[in-house]
C-alpha positions in Angstrom: -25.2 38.7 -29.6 -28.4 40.4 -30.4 -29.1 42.2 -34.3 -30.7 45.4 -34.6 -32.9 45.8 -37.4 -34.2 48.7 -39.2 -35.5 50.2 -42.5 -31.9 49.8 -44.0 -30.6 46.9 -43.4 -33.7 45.0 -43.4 -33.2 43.2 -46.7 -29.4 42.4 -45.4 -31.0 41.0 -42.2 -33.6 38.6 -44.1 -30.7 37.0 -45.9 -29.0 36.8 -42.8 -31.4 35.0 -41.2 -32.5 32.7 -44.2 -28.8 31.9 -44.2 -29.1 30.9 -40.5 -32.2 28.8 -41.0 -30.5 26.7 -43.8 -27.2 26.2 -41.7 -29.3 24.5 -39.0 -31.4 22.8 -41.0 -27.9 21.4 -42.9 -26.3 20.8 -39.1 -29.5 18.8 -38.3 -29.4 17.0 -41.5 -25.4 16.0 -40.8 -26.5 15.2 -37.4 -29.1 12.7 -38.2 -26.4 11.1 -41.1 -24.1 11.1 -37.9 -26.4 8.9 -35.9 -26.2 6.2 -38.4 -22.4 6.7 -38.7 -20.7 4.8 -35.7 -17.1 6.6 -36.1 -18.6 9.6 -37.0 -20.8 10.1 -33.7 -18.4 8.5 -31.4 -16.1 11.8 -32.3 -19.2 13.9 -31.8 -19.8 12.5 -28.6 -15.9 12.4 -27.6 -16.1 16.4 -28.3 -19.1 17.3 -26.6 -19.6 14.5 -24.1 -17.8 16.1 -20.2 -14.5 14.4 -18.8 -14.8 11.4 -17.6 -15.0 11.4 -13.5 -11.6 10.2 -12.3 -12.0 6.0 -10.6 -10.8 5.2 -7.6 -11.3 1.5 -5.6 -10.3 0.9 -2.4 -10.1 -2.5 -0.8 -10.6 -4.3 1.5 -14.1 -3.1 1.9 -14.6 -3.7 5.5 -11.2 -2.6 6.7 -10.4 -2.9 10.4 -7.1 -1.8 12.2 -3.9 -3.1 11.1 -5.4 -4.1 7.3 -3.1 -2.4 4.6 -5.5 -0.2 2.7 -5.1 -0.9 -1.6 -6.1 2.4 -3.4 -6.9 2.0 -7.1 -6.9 4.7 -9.6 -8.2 4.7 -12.9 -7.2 7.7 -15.2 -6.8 8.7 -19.2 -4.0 7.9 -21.2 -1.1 9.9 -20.9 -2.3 11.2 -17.5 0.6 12.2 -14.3 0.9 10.1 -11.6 -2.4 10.5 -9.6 -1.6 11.4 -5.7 -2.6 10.0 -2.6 -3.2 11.8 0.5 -4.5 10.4 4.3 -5.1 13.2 7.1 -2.2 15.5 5.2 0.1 12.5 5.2 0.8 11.7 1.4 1.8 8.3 -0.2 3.1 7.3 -3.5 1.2 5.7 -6.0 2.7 2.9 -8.5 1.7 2.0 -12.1 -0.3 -1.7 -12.7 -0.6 -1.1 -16.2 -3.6 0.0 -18.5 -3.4 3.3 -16.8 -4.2 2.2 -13.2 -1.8 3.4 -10.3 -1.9 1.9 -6.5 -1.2 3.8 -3.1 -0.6 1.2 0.1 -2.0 3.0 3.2 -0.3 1.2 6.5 -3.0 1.0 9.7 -2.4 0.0 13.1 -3.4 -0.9 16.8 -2.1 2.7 18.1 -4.8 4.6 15.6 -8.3 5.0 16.5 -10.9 3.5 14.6 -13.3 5.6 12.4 -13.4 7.4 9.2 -10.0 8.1 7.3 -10.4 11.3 5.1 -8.8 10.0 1.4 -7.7 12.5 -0.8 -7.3 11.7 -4.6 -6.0 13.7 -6.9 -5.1 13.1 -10.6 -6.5 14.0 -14.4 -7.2 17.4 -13.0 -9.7 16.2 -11.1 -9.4 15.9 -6.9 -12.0 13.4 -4.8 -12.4 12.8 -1.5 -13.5 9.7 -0.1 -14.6 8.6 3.5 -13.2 4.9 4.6 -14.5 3.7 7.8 -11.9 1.5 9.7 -13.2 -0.6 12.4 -12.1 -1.4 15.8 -10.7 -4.4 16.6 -9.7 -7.0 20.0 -5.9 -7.2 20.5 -5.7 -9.4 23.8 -2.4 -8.5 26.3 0.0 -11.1 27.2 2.8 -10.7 30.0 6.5 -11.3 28.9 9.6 -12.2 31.3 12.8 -11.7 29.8 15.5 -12.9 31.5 18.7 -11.3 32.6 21.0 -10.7 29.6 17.3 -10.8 27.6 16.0 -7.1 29.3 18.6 -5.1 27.0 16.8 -1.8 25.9 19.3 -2.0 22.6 21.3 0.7 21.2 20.8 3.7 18.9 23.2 2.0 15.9 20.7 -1.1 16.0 17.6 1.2 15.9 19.1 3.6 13.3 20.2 0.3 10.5 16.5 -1.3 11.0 14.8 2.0 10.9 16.7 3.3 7.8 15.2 -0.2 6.5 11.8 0.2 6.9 12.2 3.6 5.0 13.0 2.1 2.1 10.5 2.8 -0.7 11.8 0.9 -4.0 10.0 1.9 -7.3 10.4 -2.0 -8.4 7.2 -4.4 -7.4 9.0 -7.6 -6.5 6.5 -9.4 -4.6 4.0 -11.6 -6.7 0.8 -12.8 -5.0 0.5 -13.8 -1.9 2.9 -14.2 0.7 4.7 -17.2 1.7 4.2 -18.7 6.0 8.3 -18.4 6.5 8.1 -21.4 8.6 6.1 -24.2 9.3 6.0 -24.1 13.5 3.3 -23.4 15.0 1.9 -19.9 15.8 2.6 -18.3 19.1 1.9 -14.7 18.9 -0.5 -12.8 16.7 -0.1 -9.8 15.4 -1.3 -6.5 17.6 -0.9 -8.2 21.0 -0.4 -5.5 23.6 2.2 -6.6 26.5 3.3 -6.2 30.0 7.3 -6.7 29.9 8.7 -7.8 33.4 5.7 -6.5 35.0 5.9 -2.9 33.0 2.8 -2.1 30.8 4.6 -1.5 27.1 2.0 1.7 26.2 3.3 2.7 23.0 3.9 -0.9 21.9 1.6 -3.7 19.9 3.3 -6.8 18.6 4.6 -5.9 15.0 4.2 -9.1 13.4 3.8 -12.9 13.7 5.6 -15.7 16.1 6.3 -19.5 14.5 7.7 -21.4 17.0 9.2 -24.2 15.0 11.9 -26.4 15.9 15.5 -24.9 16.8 17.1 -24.8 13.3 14.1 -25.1 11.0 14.4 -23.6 7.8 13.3 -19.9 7.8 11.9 -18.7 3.9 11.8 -15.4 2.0 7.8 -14.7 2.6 8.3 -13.0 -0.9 10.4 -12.5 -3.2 13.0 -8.9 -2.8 16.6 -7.6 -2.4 18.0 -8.2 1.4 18.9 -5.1 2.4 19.6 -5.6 6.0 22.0 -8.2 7.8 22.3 -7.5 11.2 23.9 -9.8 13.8 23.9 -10.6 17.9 27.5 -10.2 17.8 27.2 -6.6 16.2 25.4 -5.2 18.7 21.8 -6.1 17.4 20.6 -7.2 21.7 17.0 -7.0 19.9 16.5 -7.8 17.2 18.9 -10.7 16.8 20.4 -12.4 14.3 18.3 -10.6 11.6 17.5 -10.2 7.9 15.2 -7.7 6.2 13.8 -7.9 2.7 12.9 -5.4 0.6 9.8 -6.3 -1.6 9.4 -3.0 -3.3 6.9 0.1 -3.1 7.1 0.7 0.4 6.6 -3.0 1.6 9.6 -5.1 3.6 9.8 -8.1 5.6 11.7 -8.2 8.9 12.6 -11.9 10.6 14.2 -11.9 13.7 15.7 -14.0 16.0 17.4 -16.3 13.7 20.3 -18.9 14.7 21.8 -18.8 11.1 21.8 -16.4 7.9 22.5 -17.9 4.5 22.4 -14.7 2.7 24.2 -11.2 2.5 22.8 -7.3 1.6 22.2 -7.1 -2.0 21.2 -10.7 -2.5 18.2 -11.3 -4.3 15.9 -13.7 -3.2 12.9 -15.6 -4.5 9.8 -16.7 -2.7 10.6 -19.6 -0.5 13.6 -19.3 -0.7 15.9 -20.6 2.6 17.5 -16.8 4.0 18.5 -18.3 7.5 17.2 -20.9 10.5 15.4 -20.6 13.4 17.2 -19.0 16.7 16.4 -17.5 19.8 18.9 -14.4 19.5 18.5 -11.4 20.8 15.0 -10.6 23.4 13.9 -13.9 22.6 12.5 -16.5 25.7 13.2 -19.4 23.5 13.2 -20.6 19.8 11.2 -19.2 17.4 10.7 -17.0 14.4 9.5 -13.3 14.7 7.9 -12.2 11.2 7.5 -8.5 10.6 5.6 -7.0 7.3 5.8 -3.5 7.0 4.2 -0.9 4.4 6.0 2.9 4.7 7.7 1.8 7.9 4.5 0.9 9.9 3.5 -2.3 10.7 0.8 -4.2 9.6 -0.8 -7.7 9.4 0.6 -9.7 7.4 -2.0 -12.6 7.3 -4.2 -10.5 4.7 -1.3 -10.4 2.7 -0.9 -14.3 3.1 -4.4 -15.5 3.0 -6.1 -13.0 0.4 -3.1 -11.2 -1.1 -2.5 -7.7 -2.6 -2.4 -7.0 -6.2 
């Protein structure tokens, strides 16, 4: 605002401005008394100073496909739920405490490799961050399944395991890393691209881990969670087998297949370790062993990340 001074009002306007002059000088003076006040300049600065720029960490830092992708936000006090979203696809993010949220972002062998466009929004604030997800070898292997072993399976058995996998639990039950269900020996890795009785599988990668351990060997909880699938041969489950799933909470689950025996029901809770069945060869199995599925918002990745390093 600009003063316009004449004849009139020119002794008014000198004691304006004197007046002026002596309230900066005074809002120097406090200033100065300020700097050697801690309290006193730390709300100065906590006025003045702009918001601070919202934190987010994403790990691992080299990720390649089928890694689970751990997205750490950082916001004030008192602030929403930050949100989470990958190529318009959005994901829930879950409190840790001291005002840090985590979003679990599944990969796997059917997506290309390159950059994934993350989109973080929370404290008002919205960034966008570029992750590069590298390429990586899954060999092919050729399966035979015998008669009585080919069955396609059914809608019902799809529909149960399915509604499974969609399970997103607010609880965190699952406490560092994961537990090797059994001690055999591993067969399969994760990712492995098949031929099944000659017939290239296009739209299929090998969703988890094979142990083949001795016929009856004690199968574990990987982690600890809430069964919330029991499905059996003799139900109609021709895949799958004799199977249990547990749910570790946030989006995370554990599938094991092909079992001989199950020593638990739905709504059990279960701790890590702890014995849920034995090692079978139900269902499209060639012979005994365990099938280990992990799976984060119904995709499945690998779970030795999860085992060897862990997720927080």
């Amino acid at each position: 605002m600009t003063a316009t001074v004449n004849r009139a009002n020119c002794g008014q306007t000198g004691k304006i401005v004197a007046s002026a002059i002596f309230g900066y000088r005074l809002l120097r003076t406090s200033m100065k008394k300020a700097i050697l006040t801690g309290p006193i300049v730390a709300g100065i600065l906590g006025v003045v100073s702009p918001a601070q720029a919202l934190q987010v960490q994403v790990t691992p830092p080299n990720p390649e496909l089928g890694d689970t992708l751990s997205v750490i936000i950082q916001v004030d006090s008192g602030s929403p739920t930050p949100t989470v979203s990958v190529q318009q696809k959005n994901y829930p993010a879950f409190p840790m405490g001291n005002n840090r949220f985590r979003a679990l972002l599944p990969t796997t062998p059917l997506e290309k490799p390159g950059a994934r466009l993350l989109q973080v929004s929370g404290d008002g604030q919205v960034q966008n961050l570029n992750v590069q997800v590298r390429d990586r070898d899954f060999p092919t292997q050729s399966i035979w399944l015998p008669p009585g072993k080919d069955s396609e399976g059914t809608d019902a058995e799809f529909d149960r395991v399915d509604a499974f996998k969609a399970l997103v639990t607010p609880q965190k039950f699952w406490d560092g890393k994961l537990l090797r269900p059994n001690s055999g020996e591993i067969t399969t890795i994760y990712g492995v691209r098949r031929y099944y009785n000659g017939v290239f599988a296009k739209d299929y990668y090998h969703r988890g881990v094979d142990y083949a351990g001795a016929y009856g060997s004690p199968v574990v909880a990987p982690a600890a969670g809430r069964v919330s699938l029991v499905g059996r041969e003799s139900q109609g489950f021709k895949i799958h087998g004799n199977v249990v799933g547990i749910d570790h909470g946030q989006g995370v689950a554990s599938i094991l297949m092909h079992l001989s025996r199950i020593d638990v029901k739905e709504g059990d809770f279960v701790k890590a370790g702890q014995v849920i069945g034995a090692l079978g060869s139900t269902g499209a199995s060639t012979g005994p062993h365990l099938h280990w599925g992990l799976y984060v918002h119904g995709q499945s990745v690998d779970p030795v990340p999860w085992r060897l390093q862990g997720v927080e």
